[in-house]
PDBQT receptor file of N, H, CA, C and O in Angstrom, charges set to zero:
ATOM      1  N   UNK A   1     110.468 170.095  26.414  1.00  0.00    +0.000 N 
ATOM      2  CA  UNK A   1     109.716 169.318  27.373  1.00  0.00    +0.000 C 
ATOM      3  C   UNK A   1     108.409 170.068  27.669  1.00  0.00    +0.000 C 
ATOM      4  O   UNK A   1     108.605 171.251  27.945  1.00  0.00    +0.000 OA
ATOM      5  N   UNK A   2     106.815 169.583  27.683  1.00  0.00    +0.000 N 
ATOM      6  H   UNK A   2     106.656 168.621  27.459  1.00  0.00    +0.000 HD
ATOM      7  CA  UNK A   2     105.593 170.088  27.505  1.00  0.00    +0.000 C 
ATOM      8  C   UNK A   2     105.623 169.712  29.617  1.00  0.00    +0.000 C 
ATOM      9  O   UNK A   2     106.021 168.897  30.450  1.00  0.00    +0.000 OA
ATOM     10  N   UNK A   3     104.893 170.997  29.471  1.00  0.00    +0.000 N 
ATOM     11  H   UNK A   3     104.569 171.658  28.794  1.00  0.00    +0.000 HD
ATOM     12  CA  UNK A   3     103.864 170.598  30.903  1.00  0.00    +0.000 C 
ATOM     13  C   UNK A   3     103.307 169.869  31.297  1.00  0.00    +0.000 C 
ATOM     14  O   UNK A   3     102.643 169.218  30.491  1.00  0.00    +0.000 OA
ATOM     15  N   UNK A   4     103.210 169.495  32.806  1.00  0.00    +0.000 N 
ATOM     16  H   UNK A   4     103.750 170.024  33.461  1.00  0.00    +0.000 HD
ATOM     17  CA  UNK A   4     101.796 168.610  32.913  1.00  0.00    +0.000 C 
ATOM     18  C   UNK A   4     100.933 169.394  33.198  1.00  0.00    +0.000 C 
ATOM     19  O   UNK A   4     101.034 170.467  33.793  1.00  0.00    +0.000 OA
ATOM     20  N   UNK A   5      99.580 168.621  32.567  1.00  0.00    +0.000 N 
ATOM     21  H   UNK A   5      99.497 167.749  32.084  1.00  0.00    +0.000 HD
ATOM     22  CA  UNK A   5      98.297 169.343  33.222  1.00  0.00    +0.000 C 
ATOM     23  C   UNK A   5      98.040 169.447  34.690  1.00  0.00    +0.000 C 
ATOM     24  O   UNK A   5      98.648 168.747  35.500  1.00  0.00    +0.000 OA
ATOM     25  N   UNK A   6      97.440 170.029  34.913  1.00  0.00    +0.000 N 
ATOM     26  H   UNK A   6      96.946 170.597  34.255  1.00  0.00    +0.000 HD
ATOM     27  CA  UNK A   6      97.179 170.244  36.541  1.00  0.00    +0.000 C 
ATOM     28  C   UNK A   6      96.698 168.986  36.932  1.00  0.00    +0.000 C 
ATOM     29  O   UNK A   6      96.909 168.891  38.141  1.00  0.00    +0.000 OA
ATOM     30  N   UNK A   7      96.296 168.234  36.615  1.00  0.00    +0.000 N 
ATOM     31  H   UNK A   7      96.124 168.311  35.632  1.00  0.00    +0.000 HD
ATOM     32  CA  UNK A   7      95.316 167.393  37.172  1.00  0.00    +0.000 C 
ATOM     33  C   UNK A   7      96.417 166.086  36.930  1.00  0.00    +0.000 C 
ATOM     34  O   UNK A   7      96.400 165.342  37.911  1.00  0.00    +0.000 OA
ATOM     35  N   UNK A   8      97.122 165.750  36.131  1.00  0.00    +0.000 N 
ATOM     36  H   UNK A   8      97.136 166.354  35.334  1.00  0.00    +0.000 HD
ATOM     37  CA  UNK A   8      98.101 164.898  35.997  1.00  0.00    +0.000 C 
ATOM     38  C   UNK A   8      99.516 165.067  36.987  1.00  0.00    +0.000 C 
ATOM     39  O   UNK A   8     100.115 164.060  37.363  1.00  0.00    +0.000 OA
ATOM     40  N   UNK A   9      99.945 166.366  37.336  1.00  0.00    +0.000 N 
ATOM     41  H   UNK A   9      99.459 167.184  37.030  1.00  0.00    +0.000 HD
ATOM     42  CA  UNK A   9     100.454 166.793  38.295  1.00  0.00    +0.000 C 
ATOM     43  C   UNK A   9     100.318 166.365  39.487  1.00  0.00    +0.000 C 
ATOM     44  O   UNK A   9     101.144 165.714  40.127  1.00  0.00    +0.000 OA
ATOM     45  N   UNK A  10      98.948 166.826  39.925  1.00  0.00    +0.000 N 
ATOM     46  H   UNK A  10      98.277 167.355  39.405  1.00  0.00    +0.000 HD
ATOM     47  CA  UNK A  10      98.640 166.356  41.158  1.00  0.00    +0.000 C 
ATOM     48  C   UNK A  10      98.535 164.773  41.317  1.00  0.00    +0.000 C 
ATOM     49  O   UNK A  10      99.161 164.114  42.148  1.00  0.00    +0.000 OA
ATOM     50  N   UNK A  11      97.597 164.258  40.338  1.00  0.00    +0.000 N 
ATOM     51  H   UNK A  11      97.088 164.793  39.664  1.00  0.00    +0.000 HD
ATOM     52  CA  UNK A  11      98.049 162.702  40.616  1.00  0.00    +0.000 C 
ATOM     53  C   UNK A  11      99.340 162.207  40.422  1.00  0.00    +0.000 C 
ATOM     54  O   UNK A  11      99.620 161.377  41.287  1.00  0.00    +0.000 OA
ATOM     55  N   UNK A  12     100.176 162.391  39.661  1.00  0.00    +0.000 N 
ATOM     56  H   UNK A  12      99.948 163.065  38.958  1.00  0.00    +0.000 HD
ATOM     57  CA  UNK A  12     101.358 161.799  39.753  1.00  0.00    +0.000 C 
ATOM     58  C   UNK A  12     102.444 162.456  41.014  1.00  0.00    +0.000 C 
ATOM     59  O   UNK A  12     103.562 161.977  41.201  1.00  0.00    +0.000 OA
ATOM     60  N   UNK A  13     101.915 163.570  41.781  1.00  0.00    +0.000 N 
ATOM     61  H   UNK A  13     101.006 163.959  41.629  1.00  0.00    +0.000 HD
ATOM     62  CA  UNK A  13     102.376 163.645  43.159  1.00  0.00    +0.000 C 
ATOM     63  C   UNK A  13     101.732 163.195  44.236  1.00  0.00    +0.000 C 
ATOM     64  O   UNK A  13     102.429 163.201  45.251  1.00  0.00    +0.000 OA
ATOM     65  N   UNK A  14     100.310 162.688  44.403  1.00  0.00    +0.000 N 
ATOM     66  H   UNK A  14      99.744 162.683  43.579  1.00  0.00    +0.000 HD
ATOM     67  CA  UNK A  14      99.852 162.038  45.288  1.00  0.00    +0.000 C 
ATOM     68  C   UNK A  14     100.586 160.372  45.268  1.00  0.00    +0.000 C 
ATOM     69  O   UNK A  14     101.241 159.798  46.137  1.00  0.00    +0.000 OA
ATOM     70  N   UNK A  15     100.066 159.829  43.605  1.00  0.00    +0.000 N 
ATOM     71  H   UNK A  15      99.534 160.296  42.899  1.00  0.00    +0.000 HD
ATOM     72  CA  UNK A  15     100.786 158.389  43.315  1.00  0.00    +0.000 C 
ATOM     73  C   UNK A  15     102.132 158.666  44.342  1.00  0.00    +0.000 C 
ATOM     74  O   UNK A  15     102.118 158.208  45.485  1.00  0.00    +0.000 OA
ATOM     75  N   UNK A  16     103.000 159.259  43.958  1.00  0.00    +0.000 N 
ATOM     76  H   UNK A  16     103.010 159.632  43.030  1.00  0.00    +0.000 HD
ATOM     77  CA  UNK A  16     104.683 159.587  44.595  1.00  0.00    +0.000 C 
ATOM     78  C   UNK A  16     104.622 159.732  46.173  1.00  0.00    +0.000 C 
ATOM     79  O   UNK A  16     105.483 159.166  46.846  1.00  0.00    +0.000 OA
ATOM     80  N   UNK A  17     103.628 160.473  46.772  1.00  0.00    +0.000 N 
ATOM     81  H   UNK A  17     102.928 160.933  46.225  1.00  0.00    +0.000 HD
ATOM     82  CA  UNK A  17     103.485 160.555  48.182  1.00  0.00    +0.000 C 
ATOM     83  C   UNK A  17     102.882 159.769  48.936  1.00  0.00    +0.000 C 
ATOM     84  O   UNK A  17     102.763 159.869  50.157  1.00  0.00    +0.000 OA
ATOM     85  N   UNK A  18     102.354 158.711  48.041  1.00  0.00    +0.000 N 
ATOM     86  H   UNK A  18     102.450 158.629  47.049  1.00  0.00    +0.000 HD
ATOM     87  CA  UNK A  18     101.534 157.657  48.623  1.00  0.00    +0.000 C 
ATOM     88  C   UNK A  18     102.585 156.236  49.203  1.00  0.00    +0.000 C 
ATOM     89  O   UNK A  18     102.588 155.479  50.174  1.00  0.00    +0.000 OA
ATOM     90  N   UNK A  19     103.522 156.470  47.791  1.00  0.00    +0.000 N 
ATOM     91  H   UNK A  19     103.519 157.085  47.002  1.00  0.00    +0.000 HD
ATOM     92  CA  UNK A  19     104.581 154.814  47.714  1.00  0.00    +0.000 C 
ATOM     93  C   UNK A  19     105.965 155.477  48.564  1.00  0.00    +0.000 C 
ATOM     94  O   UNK A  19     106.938 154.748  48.757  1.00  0.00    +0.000 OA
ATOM     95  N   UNK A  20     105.960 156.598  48.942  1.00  0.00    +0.000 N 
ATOM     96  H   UNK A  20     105.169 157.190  48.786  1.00  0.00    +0.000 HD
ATOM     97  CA  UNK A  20     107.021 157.367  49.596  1.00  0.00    +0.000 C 
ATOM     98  C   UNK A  20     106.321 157.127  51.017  1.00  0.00    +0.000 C 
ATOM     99  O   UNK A  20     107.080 156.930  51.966  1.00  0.00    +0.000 OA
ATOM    100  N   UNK A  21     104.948 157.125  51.245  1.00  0.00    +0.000 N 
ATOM    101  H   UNK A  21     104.332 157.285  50.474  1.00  0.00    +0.000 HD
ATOM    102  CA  UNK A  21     105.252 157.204  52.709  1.00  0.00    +0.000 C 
ATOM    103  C   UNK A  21     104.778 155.610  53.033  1.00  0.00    +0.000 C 
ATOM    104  O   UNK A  21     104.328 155.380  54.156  1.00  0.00    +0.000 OA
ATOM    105  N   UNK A  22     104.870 154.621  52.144  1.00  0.00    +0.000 N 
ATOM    106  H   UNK A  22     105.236 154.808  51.233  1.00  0.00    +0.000 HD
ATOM    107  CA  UNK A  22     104.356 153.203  52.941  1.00  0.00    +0.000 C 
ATOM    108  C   UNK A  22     106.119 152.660  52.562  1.00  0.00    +0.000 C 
ATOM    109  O   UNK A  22     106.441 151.587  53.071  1.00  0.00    +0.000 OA
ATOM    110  N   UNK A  23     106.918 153.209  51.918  1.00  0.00    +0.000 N 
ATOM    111  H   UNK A  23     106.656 154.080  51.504  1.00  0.00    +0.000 HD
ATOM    112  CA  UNK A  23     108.559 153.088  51.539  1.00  0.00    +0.000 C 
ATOM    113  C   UNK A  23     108.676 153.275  53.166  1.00  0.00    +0.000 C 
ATOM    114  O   UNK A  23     108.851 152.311  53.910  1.00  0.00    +0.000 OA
ATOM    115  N   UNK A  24     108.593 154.234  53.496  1.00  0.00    +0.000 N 
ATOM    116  H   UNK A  24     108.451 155.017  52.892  1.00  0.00    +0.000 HD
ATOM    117  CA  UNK A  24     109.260 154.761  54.586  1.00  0.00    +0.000 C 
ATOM    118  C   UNK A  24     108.767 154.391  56.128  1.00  0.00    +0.000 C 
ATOM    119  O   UNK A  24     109.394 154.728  57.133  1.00  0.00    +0.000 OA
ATOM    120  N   UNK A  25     107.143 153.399  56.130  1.00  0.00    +0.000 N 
ATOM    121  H   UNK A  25     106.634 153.125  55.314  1.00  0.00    +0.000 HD
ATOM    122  CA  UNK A  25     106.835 153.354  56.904  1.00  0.00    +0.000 C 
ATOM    123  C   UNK A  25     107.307 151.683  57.142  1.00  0.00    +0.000 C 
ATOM    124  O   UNK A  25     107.410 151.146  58.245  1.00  0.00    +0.000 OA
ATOM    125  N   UNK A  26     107.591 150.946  55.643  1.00  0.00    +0.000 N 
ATOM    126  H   UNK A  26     107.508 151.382  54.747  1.00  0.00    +0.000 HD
ATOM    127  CA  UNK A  26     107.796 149.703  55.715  1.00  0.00    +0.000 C 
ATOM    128  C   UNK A  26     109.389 149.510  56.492  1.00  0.00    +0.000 C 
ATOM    129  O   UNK A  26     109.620 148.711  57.400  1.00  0.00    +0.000 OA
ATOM    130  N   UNK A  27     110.396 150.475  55.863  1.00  0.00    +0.000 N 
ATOM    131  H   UNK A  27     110.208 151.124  55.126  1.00  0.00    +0.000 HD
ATOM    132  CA  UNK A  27     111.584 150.610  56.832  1.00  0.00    +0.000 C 
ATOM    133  C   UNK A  27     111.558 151.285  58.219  1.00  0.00    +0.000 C 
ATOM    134  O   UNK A  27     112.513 151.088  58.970  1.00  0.00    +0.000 OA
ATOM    135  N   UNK A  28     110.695 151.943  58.549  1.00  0.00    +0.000 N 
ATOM    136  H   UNK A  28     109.920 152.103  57.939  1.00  0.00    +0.000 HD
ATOM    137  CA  UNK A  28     110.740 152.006  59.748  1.00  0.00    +0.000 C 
ATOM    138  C   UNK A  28     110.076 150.833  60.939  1.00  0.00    +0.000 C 
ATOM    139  O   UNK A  28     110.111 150.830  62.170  1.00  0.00    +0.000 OA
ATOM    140  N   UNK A  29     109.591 150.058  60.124  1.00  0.00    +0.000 N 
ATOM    141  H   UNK A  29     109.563 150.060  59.124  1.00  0.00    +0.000 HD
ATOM    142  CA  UNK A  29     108.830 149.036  61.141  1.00  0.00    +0.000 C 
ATOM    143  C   UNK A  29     109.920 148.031  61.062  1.00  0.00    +0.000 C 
ATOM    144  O   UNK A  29     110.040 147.109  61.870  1.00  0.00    +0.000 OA
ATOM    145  N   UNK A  30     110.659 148.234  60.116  1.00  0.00    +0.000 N 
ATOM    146  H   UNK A  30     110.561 148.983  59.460  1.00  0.00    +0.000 HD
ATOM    147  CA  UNK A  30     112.104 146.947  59.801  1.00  0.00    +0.000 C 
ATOM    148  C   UNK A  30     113.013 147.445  60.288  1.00  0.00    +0.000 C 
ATOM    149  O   UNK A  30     113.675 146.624  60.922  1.00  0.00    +0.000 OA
ATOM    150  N   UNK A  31     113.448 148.552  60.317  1.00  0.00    +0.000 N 
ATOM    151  H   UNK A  31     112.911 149.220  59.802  1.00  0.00    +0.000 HD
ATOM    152  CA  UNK A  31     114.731 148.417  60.591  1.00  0.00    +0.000 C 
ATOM    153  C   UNK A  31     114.611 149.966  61.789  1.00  0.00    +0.000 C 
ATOM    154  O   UNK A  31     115.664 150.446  62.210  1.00  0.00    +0.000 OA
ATOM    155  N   UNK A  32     113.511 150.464  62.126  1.00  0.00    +0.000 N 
ATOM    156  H   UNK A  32     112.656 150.075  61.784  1.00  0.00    +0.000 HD
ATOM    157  CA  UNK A  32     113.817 151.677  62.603  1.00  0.00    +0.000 C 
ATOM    158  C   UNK A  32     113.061 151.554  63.937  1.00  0.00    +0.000 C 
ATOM    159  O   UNK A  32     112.718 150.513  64.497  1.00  0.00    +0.000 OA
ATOM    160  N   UNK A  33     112.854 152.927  64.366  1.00  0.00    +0.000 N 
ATOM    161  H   UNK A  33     113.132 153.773  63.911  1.00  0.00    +0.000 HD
ATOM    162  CA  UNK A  33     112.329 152.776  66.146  1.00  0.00    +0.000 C 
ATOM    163  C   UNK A  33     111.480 153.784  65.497  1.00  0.00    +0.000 C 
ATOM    164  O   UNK A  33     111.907 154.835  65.019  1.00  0.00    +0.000 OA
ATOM    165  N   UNK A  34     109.762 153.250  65.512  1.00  0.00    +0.000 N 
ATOM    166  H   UNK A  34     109.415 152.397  65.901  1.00  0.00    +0.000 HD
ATOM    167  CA  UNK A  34     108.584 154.301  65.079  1.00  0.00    +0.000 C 
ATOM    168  C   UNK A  34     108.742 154.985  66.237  1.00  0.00    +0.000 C 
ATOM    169  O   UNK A  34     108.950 156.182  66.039  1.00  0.00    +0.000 OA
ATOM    170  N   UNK A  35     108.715 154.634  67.463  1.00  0.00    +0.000 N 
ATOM    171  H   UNK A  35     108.545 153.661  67.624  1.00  0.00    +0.000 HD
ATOM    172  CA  UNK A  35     108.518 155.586  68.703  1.00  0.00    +0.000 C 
ATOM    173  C   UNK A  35     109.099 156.742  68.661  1.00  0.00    +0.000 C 
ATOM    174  O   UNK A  35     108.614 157.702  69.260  1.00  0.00    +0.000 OA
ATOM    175  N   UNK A  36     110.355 156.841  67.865  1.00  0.00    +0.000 N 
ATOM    176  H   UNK A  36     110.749 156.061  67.379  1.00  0.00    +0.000 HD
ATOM    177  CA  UNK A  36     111.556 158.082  68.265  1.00  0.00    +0.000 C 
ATOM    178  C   UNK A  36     111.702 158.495  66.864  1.00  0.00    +0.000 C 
ATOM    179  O   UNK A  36     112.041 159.669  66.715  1.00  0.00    +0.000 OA
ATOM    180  N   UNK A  37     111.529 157.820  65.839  1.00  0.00    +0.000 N 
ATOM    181  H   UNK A  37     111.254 156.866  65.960  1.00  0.00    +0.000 HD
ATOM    182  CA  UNK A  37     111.534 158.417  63.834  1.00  0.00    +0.000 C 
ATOM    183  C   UNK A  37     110.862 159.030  63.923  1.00  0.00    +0.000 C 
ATOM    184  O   UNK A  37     111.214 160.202  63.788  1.00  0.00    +0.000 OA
ATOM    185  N   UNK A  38     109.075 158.706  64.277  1.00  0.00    +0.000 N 
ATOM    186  H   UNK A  38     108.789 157.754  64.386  1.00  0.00    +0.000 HD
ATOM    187  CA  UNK A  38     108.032 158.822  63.546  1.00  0.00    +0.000 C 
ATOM    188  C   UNK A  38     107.978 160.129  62.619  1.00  0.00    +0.000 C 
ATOM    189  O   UNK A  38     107.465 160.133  61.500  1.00  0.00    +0.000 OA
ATOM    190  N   UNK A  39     108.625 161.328  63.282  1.00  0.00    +0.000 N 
ATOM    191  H   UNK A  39     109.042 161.325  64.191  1.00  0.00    +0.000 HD
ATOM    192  CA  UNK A  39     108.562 162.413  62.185  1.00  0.00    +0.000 C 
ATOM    193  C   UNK A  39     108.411 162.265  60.616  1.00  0.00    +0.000 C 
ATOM    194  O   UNK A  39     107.597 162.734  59.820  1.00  0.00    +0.000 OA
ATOM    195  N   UNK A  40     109.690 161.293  60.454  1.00  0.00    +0.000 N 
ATOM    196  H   UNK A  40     110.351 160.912  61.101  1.00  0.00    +0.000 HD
ATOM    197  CA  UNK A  40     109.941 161.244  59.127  1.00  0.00    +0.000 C 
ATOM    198  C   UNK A  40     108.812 160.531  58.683  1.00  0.00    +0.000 C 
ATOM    199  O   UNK A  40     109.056 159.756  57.758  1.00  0.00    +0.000 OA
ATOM    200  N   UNK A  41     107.640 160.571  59.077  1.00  0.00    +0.000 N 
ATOM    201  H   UNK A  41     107.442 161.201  59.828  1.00  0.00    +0.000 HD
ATOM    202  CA  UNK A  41     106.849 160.323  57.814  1.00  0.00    +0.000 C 
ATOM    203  C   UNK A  41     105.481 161.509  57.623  1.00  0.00    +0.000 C 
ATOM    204  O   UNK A  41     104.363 161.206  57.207  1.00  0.00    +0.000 OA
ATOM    205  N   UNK A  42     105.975 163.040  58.090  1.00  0.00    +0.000 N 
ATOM    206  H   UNK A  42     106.884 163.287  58.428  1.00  0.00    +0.000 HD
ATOM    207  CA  UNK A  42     105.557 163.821  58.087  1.00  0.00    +0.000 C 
ATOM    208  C   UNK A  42     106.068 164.455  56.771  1.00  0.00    +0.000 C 
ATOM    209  O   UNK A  42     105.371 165.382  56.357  1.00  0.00    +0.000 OA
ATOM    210  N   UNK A  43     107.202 164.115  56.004  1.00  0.00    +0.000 N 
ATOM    211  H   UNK A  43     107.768 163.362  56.340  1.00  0.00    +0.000 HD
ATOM    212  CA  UNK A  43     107.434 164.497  54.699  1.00  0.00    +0.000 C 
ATOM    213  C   UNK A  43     106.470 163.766  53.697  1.00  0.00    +0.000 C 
ATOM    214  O   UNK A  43     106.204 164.593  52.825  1.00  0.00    +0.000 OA
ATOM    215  N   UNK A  44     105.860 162.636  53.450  1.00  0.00    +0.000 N 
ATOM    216  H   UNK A  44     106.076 161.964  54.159  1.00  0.00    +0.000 HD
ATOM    217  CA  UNK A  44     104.577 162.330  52.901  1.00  0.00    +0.000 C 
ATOM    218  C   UNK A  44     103.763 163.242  52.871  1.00  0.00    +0.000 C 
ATOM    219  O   UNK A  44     103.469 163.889  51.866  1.00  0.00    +0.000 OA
ATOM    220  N   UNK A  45     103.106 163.451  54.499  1.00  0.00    +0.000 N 
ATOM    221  H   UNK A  45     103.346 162.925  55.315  1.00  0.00    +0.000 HD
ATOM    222  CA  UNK A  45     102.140 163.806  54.001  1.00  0.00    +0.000 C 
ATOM    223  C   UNK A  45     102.312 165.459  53.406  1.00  0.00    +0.000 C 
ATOM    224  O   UNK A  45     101.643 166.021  52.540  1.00  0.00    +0.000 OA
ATOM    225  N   UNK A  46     103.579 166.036  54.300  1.00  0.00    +0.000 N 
ATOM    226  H   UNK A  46     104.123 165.579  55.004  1.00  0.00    +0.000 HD
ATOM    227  CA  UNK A  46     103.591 167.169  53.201  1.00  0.00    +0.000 C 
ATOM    228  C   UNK A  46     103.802 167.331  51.738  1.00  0.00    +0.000 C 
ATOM    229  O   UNK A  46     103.606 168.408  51.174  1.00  0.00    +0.000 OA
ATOM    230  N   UNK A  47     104.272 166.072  51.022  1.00  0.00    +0.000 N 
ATOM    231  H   UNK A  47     104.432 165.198  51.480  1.00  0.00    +0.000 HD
ATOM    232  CA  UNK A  47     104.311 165.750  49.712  1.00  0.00    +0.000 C 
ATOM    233  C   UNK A  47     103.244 165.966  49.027  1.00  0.00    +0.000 C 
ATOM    234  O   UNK A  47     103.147 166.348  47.861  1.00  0.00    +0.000 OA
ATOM    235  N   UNK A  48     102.117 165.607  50.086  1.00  0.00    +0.000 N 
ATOM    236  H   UNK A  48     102.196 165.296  51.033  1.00  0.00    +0.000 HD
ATOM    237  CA  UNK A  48     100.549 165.328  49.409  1.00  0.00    +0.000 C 
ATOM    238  C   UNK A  48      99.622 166.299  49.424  1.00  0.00    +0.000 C 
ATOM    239  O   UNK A  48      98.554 166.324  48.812  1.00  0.00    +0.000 OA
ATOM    240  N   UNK A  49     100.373 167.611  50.619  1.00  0.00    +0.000 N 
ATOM    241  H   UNK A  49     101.240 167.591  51.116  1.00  0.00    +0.000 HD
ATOM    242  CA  UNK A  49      99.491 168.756  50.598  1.00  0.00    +0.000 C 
ATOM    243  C   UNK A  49     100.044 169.863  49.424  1.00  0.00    +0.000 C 
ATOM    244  O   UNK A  49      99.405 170.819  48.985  1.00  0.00    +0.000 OA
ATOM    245  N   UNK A  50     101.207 169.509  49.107  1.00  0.00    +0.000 N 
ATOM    246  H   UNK A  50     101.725 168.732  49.464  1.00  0.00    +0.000 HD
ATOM    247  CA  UNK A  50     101.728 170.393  47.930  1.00  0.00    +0.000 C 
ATOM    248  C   UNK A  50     101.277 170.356  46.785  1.00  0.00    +0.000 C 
ATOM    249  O   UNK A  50     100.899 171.247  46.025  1.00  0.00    +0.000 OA
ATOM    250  N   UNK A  51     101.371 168.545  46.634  1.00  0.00    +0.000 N 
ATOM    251  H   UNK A  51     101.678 167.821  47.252  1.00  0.00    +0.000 HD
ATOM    252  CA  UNK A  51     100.553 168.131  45.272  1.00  0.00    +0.000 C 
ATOM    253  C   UNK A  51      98.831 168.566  45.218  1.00  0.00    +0.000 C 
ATOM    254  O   UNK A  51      98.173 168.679  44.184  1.00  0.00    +0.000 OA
ATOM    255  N   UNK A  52      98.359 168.756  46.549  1.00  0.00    +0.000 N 
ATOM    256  H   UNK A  52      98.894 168.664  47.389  1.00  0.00    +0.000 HD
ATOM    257  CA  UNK A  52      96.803 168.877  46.614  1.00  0.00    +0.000 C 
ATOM    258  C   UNK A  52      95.975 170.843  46.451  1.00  0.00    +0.000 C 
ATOM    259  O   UNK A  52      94.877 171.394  46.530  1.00  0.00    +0.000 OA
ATOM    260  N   UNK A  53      97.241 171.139  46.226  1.00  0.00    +0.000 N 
ATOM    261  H   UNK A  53      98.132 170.691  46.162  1.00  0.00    +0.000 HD
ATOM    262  CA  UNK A  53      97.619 172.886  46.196  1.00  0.00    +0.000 C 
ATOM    263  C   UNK A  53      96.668 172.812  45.072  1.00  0.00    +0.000 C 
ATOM    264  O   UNK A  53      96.500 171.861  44.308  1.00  0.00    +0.000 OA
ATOM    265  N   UNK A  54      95.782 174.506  45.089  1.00  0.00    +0.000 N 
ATOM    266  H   UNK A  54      95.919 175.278  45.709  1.00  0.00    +0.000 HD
ATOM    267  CA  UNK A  54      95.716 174.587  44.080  1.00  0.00    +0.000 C 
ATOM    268  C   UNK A  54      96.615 175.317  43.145  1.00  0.00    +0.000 C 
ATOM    269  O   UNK A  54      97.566 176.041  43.440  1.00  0.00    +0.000 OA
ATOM    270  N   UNK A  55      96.080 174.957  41.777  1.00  0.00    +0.000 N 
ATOM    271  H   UNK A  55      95.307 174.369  41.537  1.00  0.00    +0.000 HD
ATOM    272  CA  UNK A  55      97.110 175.379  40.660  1.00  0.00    +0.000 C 
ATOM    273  C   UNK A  55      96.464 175.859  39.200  1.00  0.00    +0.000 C 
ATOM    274  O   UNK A  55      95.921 175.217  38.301  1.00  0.00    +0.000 OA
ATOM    275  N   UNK A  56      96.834 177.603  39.403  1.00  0.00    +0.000 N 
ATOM    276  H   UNK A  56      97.275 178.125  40.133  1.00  0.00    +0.000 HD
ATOM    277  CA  UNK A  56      95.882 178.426  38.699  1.00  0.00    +0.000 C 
ATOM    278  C   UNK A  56      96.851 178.098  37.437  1.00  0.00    +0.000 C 
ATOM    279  O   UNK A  56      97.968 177.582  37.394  1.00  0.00    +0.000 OA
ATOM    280  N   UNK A  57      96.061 178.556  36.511  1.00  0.00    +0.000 N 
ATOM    281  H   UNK A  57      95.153 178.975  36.546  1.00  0.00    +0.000 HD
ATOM    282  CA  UNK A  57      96.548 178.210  34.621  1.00  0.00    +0.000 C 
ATOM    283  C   UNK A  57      98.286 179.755  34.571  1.00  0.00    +0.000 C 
ATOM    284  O   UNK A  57      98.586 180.846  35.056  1.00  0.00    +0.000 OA
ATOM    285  N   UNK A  58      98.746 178.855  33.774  1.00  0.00    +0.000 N 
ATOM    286  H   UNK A  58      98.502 177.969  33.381  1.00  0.00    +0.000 HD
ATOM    287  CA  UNK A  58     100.464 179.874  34.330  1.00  0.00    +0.000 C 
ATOM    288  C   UNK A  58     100.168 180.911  32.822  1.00  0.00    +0.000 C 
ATOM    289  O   UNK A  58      99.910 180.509  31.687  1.00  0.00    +0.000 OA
ATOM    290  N   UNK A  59     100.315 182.308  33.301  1.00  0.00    +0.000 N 
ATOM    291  H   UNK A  59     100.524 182.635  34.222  1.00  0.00    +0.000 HD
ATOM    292  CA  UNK A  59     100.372 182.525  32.030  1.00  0.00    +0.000 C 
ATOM    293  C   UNK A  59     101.746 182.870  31.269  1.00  0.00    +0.000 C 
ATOM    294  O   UNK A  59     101.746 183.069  30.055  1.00  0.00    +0.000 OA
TER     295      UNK A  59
């Protein structure tokens, strides 16, 4: 199995942190209480600061 490039990385973890946090915001407006969840959609955006890391060449 080959690497991803850095730059494919990061987009395909932003893409993932993007549909993860409107997933999670669409069930919480359906079926949840935003007032008292809301946390849980603090795992997004930490999804998106991981993917937004930089990422030096591995040797």
């Amino acid at each position: 199995m080959s690497r991803r490039e850095p730059r494919e990385a990061r987009a395909l973890g932003l893409w993932t942190a993007a549909w993860l946090g409107a997933l999670l915001l669409a069930g919480l407006l359906w079926l949840g209480n935003l007032s008292v969840q809301w946390p849980v959609l603090l795992v997004p955006v930490i999804w998106a600061l991981v993917a937004l890391r930089p990422r030096g060449p591995l040797h």
